[in-house]
C-alpha positions as CSV (number, residue, x, y, z in Angstrom):
1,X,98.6,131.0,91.0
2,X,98.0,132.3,94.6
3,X,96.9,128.7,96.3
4,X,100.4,127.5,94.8
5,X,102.3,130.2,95.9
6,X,100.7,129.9,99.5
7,X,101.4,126.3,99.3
8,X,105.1,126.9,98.5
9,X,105.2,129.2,101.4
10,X,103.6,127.4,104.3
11,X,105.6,124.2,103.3
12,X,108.7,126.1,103.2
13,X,107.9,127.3,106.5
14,X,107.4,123.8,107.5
15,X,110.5,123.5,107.3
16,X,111.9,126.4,109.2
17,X,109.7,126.4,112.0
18,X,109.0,122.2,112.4
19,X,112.5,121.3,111.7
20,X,112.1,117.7,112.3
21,X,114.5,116.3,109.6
22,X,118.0,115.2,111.3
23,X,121.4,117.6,110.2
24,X,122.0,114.7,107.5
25,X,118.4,115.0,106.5
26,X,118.2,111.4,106.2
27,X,114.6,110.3,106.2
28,X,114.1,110.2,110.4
29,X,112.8,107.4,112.7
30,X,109.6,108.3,114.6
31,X,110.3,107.5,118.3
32,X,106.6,107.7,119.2
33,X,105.2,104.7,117.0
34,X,105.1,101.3,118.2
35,X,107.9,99.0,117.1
36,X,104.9,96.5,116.0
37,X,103.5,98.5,113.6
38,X,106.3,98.0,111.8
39,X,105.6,94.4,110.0
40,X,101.6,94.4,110.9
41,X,99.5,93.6,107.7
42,X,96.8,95.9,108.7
43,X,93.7,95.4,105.7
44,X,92.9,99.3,107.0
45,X,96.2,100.5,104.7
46,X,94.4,100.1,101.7
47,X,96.8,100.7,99.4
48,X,94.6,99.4,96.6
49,X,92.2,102.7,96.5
50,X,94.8,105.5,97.7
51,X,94.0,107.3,94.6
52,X,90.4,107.9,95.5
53,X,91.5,109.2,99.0
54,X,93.7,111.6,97.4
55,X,90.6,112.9,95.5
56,X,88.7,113.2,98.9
57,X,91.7,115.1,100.4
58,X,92.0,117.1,97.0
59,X,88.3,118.1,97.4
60,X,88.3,119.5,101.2
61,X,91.6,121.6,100.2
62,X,89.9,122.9,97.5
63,X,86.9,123.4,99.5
64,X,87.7,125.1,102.9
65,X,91.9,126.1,101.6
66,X,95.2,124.8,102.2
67,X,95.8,124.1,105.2
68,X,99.3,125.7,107.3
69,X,102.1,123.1,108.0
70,X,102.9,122.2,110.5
71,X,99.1,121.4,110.8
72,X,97.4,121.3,113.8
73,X,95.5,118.4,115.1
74,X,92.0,120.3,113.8
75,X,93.5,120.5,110.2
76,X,95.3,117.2,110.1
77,X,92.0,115.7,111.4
78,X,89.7,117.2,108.9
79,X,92.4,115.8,106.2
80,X,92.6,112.9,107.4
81,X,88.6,112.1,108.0
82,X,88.2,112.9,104.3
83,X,90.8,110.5,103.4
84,X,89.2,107.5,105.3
85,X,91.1,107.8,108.1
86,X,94.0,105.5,106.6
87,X,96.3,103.5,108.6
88,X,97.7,105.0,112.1
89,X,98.5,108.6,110.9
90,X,98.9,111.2,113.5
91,X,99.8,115.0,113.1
92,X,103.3,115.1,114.2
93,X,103.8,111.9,111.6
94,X,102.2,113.5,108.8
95,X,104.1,116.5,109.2
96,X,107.4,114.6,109.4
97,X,106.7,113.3,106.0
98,X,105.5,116.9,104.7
99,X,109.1,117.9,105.8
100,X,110.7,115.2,104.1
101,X,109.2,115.7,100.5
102,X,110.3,119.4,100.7
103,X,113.6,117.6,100.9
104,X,112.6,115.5,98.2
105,X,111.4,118.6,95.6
106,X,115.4,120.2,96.6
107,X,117.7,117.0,95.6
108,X,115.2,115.3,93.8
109,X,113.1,111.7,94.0
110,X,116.3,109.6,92.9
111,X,118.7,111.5,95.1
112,X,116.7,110.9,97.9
113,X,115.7,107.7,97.9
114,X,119.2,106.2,96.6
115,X,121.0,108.4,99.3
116,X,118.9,109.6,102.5
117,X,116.7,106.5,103.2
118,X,117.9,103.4,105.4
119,X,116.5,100.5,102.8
120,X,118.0,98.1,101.0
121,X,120.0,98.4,97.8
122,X,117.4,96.3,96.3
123,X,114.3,98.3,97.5
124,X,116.1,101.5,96.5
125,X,116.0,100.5,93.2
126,X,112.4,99.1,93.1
127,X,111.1,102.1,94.3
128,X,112.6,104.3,91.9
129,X,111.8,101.9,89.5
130,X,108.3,101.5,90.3
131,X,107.9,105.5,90.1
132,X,109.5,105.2,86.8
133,X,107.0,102.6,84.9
134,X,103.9,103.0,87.1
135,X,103.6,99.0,88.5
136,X,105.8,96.1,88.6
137,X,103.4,93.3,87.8
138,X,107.2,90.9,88.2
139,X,108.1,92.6,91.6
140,X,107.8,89.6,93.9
141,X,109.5,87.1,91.4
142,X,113.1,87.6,91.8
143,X,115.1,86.1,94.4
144,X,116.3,89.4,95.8
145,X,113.0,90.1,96.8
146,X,111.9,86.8,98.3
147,X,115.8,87.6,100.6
148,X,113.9,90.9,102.1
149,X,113.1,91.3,105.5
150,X,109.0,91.2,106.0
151,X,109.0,94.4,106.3
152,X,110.4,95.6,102.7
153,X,108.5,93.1,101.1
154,X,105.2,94.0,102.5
155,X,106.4,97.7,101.8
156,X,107.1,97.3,98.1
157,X,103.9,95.6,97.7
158,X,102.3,98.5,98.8
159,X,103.7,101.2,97.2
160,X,103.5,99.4,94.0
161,X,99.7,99.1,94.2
162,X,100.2,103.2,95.2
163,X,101.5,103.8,92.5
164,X,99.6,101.9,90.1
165,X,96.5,103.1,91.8
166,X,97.8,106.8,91.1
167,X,99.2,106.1,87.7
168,X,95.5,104.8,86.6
169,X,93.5,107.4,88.6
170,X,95.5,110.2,86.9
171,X,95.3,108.3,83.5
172,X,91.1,108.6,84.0
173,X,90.9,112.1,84.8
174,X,93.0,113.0,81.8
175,X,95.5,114.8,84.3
176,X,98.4,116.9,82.4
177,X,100.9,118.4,84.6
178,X,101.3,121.9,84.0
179,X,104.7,121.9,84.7
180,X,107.6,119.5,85.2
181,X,109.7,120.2,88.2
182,X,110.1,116.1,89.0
183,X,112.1,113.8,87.0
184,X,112.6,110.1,86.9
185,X,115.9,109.0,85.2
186,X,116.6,112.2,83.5
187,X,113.4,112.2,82.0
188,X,110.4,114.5,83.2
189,X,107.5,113.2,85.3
190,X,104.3,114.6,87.0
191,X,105.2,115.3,90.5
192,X,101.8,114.4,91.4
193,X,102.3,110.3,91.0
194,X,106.5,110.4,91.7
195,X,105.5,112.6,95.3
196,X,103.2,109.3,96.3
197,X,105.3,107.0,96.2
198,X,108.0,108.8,97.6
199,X,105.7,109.6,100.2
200,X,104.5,106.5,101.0
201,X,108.3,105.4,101.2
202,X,109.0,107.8,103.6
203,X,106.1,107.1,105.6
204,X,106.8,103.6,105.9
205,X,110.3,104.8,107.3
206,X,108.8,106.8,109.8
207,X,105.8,105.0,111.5
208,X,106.0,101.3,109.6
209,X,103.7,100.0,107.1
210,X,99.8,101.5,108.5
211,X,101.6,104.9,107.0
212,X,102.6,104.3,104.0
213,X,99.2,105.1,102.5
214,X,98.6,108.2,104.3
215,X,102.5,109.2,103.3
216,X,101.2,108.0,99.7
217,X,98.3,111.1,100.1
218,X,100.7,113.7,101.5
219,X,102.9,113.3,98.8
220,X,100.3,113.0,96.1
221,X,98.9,116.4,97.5
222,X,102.2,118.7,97.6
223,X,102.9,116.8,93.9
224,X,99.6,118.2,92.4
225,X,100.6,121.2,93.5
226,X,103.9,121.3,92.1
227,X,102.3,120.1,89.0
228,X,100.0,123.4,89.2
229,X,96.8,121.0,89.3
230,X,94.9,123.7,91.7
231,X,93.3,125.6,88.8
């Protein structure tokens, strides 16, 4: 399909041209965001309806085309006006965490998060495990989770109601990926629902918790394209 094929191309040149992963291409810190956006429990994240602002995004690609990465302010803020404006988002952040995935899609979603993010054992393996089943209704109840920093735990929380909010949005529309270029535990998944969380993980890592939502879109978006949902 033509729109995939230019989506694998501008992201690839995303890569070349932003260049904003470090040499280890560990997921990198964005020294433009204020440390307190870090723990703040902003209601704007919205993690509860991420889904339907994927949709909106979904629709203005499809509309007026994909957009070139890096974007520039007038693309990013078309994007991100259809999305609701989520969180504190701002071009150079979201295409940090368009860089990142492409890492993501090269090593894969386990790879990446077990080995190129900064967070703890324990949220490693939530987040892959939360990509894995959909939702963890028991996520807060163990005591490993009540010994996380505020941070993680308001983190986890949120991408678990991503991904739940993806999981049941693609479960209404019927979704079948076309192809299966992500897995989960050996096992093959739509790229589409494992790209949002690990989005909104890397997101988080980059400008705290407001970002995690919007990282949640990106990734949903360069997932439903690897998934060849463009038709």
């Amino acid at each position: 399909m033509k729109i995939v094929y230019r989506m694998s191309v501008v992201l690839l040149l995303s890569v070349v041209i932003f260049s904003c992963s470090k040499e280890d291409n560990t997921t990198p810190e964005n020294t433009d965001v204020n440390s307190e956006l870090l723990i703040v429990k902003s209601t704007d994240r919205a993690s509860e309806n991420a889904f339907d602002r994927f949709k909106s995004v979904q629709s203005e690609i499809e509309s007026k085309g994909v957009p070139t990465f890096p974007m520039s302010r007038g693309d990013f803020s078309a994007l991100y006006g259809a999305a609701g404006n989520p969180g504190s988002l701002t071009a150079k952040s979201a295409n940090m965490i368009a860089d990142q995935l492409m890492v993501v899609e090269e090593v894969g979603f386990e790879t990446y998060i077990l080995d190129r993010t900064k967070y703890s054992d324990f949220a490693k393996e939530a987040i892959i495990k939360i990509a894995a089943e959909g939702y963890l209704p028991e996520l807060t109840e163990s005591e490993e989770f009540a010994s996380l920093s505020e941070f993680e735990q308001v983190l986890l929380k949120d991408i678990n109601l991503i991904s739940k909010d993806f999981s049941e949005g693609l479960g209404r529309s019927a979704f079948t990926a076309k192809t299966a270029n992500c897995t989960i535990n050996g096992q093959p998944a739509p790229c589409t629902a494992t790209l949002a969380v690990a989005g909104a993980a890397i997101g988080g890592a980059i400008c705290g918790l407001p970002c995690a939502v919007g990282g949640g879109i990106i990734g949903g978006i360069i997932g439903w394209f690897a998934d060849g949902g463009s038709k």
